[in-house]
C-alpha positions in Angstrom: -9.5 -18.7 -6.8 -7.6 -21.5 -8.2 -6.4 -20.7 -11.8 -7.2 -17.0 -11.7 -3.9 -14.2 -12.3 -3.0 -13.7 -8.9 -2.0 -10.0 -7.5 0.2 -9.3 -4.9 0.7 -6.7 -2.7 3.4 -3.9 -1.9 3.1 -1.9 1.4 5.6 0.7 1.3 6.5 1.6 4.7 10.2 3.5 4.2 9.4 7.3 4.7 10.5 9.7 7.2 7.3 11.1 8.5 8.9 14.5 7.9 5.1 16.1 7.9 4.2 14.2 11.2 6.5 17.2 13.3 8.3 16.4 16.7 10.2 13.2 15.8 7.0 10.7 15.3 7.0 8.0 13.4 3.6 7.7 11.9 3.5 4.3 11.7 4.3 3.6 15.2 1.6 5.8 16.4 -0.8 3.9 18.5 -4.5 3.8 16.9 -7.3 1.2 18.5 -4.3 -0.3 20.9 -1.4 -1.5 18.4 0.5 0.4 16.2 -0.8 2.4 12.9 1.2 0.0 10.3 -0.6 -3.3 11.7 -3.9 -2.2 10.9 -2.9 -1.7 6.9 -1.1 -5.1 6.8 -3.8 -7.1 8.8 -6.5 -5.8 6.0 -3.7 -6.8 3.2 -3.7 -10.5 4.7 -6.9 -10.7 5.4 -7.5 -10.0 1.7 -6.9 -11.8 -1.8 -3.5 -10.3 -2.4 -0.6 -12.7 -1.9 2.3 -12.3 -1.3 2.6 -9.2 0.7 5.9 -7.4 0.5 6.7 -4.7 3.0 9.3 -2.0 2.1 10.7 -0.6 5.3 13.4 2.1 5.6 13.5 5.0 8.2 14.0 3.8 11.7 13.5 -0.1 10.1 14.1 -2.1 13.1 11.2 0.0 15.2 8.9 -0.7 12.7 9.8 -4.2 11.9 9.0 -4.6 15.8 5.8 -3.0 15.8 4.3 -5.3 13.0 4.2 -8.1 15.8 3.8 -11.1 14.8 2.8 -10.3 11.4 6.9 -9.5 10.5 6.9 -13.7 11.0 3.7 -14.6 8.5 4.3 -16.4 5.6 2.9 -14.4 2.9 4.9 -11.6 4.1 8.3 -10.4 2.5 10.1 -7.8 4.8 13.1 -5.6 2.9 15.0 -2.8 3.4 15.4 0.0 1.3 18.7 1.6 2.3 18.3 4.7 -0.9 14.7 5.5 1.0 15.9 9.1 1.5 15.9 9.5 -2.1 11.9 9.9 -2.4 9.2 7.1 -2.4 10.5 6.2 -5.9 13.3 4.1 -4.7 10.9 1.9 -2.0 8.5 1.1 -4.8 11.4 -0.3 -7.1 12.8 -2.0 -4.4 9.6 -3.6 -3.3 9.0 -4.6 -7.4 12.7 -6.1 -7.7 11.7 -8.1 -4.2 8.7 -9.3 -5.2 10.2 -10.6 -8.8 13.1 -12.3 -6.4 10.5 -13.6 -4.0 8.7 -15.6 -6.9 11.7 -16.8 -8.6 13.0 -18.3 -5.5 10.4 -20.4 -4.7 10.1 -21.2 -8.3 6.7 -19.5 -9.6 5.9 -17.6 -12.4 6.1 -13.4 -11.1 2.0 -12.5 -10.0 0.4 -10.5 -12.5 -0.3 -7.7 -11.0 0.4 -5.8 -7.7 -1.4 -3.3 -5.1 0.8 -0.4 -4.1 -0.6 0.3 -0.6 0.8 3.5 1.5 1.9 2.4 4.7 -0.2 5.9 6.7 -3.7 4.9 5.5 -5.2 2.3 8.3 -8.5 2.4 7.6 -9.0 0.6 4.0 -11.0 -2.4 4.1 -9.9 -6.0 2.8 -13.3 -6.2 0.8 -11.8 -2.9 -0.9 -8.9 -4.9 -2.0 -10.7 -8.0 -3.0 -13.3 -4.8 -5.2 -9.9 -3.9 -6.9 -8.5 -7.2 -7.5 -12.3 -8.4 -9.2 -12.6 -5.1 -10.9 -8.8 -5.7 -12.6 -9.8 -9.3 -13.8 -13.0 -8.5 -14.9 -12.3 -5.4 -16.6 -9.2 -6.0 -18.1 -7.7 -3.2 -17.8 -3.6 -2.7 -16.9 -4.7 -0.2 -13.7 -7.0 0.2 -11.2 -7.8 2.9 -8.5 -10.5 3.5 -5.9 -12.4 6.5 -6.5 -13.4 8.9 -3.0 -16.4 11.2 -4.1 -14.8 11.5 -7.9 -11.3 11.8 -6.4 -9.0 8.8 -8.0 -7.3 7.7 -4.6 -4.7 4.9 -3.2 -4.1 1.7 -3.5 -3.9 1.1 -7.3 -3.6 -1.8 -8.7 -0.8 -2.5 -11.6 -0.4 -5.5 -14.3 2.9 -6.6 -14.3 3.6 -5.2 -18.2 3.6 -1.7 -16.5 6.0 -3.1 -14.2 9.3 -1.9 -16.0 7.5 1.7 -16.3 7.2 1.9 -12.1 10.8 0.4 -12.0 11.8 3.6 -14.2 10.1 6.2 -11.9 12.6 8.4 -10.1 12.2 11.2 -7.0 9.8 11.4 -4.1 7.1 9.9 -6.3 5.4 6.5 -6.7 3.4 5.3 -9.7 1.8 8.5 -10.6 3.6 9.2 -14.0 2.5 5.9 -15.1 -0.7 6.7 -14.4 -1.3 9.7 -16.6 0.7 8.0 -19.0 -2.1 5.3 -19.3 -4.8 7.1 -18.4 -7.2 5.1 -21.1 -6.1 2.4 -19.3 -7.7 2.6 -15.8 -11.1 1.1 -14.2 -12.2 3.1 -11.0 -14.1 1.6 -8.0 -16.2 3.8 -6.7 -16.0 3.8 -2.8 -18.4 5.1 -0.2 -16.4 4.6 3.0 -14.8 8.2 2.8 -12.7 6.9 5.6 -11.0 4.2 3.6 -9.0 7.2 1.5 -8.0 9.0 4.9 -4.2 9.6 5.0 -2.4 9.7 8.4 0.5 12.4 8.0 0.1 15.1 10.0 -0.5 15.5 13.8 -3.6 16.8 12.8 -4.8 14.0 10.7 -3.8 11.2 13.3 -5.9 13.3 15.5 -8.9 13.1 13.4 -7.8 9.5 13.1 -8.0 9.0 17.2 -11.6 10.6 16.7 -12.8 8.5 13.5 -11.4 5.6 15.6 -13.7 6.0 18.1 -16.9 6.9 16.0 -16.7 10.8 17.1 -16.1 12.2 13.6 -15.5 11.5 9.4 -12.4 12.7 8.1 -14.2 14.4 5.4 -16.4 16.4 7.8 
């Protein structure tokens, strides 16, 4: 991969869990033995993207221990967004404005592009990453999103011109206005696994989760 624009990664994994009900945390729910967050890191660092930068917030320190011993890798950036109240916008500039630090001060040009992951959606393979990542140098094109069954989906993948734009987002909102403000300028993946796009938050969903987990159902049954 030597030579090639490299792409990062940004997990943002600040939110409340206001949808989850009863005082869970989603990301501390156990799934397959170890907490929910692990299983969307391990498939970042088992991936292309480099470095990883993880945006934590609500009930920080529990989470920071559930990621094990992945808090101590070193492709991984851990920071704290203290505005993460203020809607997802505020963990994705954060994460942007660390990852520009991170680069800066080890002395390397900023990557040029990043993967916004969702911290609640465990089951997205690393060769879906690496499909993104060689769909974005091949293509050319400034985003790029997986498509579920003609549904454009999460993570997408940014070039760092559109940077300054996802810095500018406000509210409980991540990149989507810059989406359909470049909408000429996306490549879609088309993905099969249906499970990949599942999102974990709701009791319900981390039920159908427990069940997908264990090869009793599909969350798009």
């Amino acid at each position: 991969m030597s030579g090639e624009p490299g792409c990062a990664a940004i997990l943002l994994a600040a939110g409340t869990s206001s949808r989850m009900g009863a005082g869970r945390h989603k990301l501390l729910l156990p799934l397959a033995g170890r907490p929910l967050v692990q299983h969307s890191v391990e498939a970042i660092l088992r991936s292309q993207a480099r470095p990883l930068v993880i945006v934590l917030g609500h009930r920080a320190e529990e989470v920071r221990a559930a990621l094990g011993d992945y808090a101590a890798d070193p492709a991984v950036e851990l920071v704290i967004n203290s505005d993460y109240a203020q809607g997802m916008s505020t963990s994705l500039r954060c994460g942007l404005q660390t990852l520009l630090a991170h680069a800066a001060r080890l002395g390397q040009p900023p990557p040029a592009a990043a993967l916004i992951f969702l911290g609640d959606q465990p089951f997205i393979p690393p060769h879906l990453i690496d499909r993104l990542i060689a769909a974005w140098r091949s293509s050319g094109r400034r985003i790029v999103a997986p498509s579920y069954e003609g549904r454009r989906g999460n993570p997408v993948l940014f070039a760092s011109a559109l940077f300054p734009e996802l810095e500018g987002v406000t509210g409980d909102e991540g990149g989507r206005r810059v989406i359909e403000r470049h909408r000429a300028e996306i490549a879609l993946v088309e993905v099969e696994e249906a499970l990949a796009s599942h999102d974990v938050d709701t009791w319900e969903a981390y039920q159908t989760a427990l069940r997908a987990q264990s090869g009793e159902s599909d969350p798009q049954q």
